[in-house]
N, C-alpha and C positions, 0 to 999 in steps of 0.2 A: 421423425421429430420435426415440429413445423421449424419456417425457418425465423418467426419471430421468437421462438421461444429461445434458437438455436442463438441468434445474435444479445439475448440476456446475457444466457450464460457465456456467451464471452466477453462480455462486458463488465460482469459480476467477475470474472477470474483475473481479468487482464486489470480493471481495476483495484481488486483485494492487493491482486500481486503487486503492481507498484505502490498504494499505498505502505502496505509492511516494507518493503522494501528504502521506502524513503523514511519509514521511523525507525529501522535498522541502521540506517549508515550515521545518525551521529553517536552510535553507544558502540562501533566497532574502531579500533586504533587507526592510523592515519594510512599505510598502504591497503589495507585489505576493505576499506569503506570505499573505494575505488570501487569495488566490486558489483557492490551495490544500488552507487549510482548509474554505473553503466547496467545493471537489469533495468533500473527503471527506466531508463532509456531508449534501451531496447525492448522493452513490454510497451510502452509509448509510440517508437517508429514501426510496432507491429499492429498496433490496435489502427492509430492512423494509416496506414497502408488498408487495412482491413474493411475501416469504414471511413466513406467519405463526407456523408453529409455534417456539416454546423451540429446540426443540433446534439448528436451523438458525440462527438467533440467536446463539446463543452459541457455535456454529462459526462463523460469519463474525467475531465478537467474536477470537475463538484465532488463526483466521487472518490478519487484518489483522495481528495483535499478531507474530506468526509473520515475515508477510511486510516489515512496519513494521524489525522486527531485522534480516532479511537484508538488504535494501538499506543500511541504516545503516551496520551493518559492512562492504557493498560500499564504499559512497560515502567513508567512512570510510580505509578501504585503497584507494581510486584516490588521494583528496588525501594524503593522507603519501607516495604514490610520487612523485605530481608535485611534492612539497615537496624531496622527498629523494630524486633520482638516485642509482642505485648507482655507486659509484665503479665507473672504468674497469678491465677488469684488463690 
């Protein structure tokens, strides 16, 4: 596997990963959202340790933020469906 393709996908993982993760911890109760923010934290001090240069930095920074909004607005439209059945026709 080359090694540009190789630093994608761990860019694409390490970022998916802490975005879900920071749109999980405000729908989880107050000790176990602990959890969560420390993965993202630690998926963060592992991608930084991993890559050093700016630029890559601040594309994981866009991405998370990127992927952080997707799921929100996912998780967001699952609960208001399961709040609110559409009526029968």
């Amino acid at each position: 596997m080359g090694e540009r393709l190789k630093n994608s996908l761990w860019m694409f993982i390490c970022t998916f990963g802490c975005g879900l993760m920071l749109s999980i911890f405000p729908l989880v109760q107050s000790p176990f959202n602990l959890v969560f923010s420390l993965l993202a934290f630690l998926i963060g001090i592992f991608f930084f340790k991993r890559f050093s240069t700016i630029g890559s930095r601040i594309l994981f920074f866009v991405l998370s933020l990127i992927f952080f909004m997707l799921f929100t607005i996912v998780i967001a439209m699952i609960i208001y469906i399961r709040q609110n059945p559409l009526p029968a026709a």
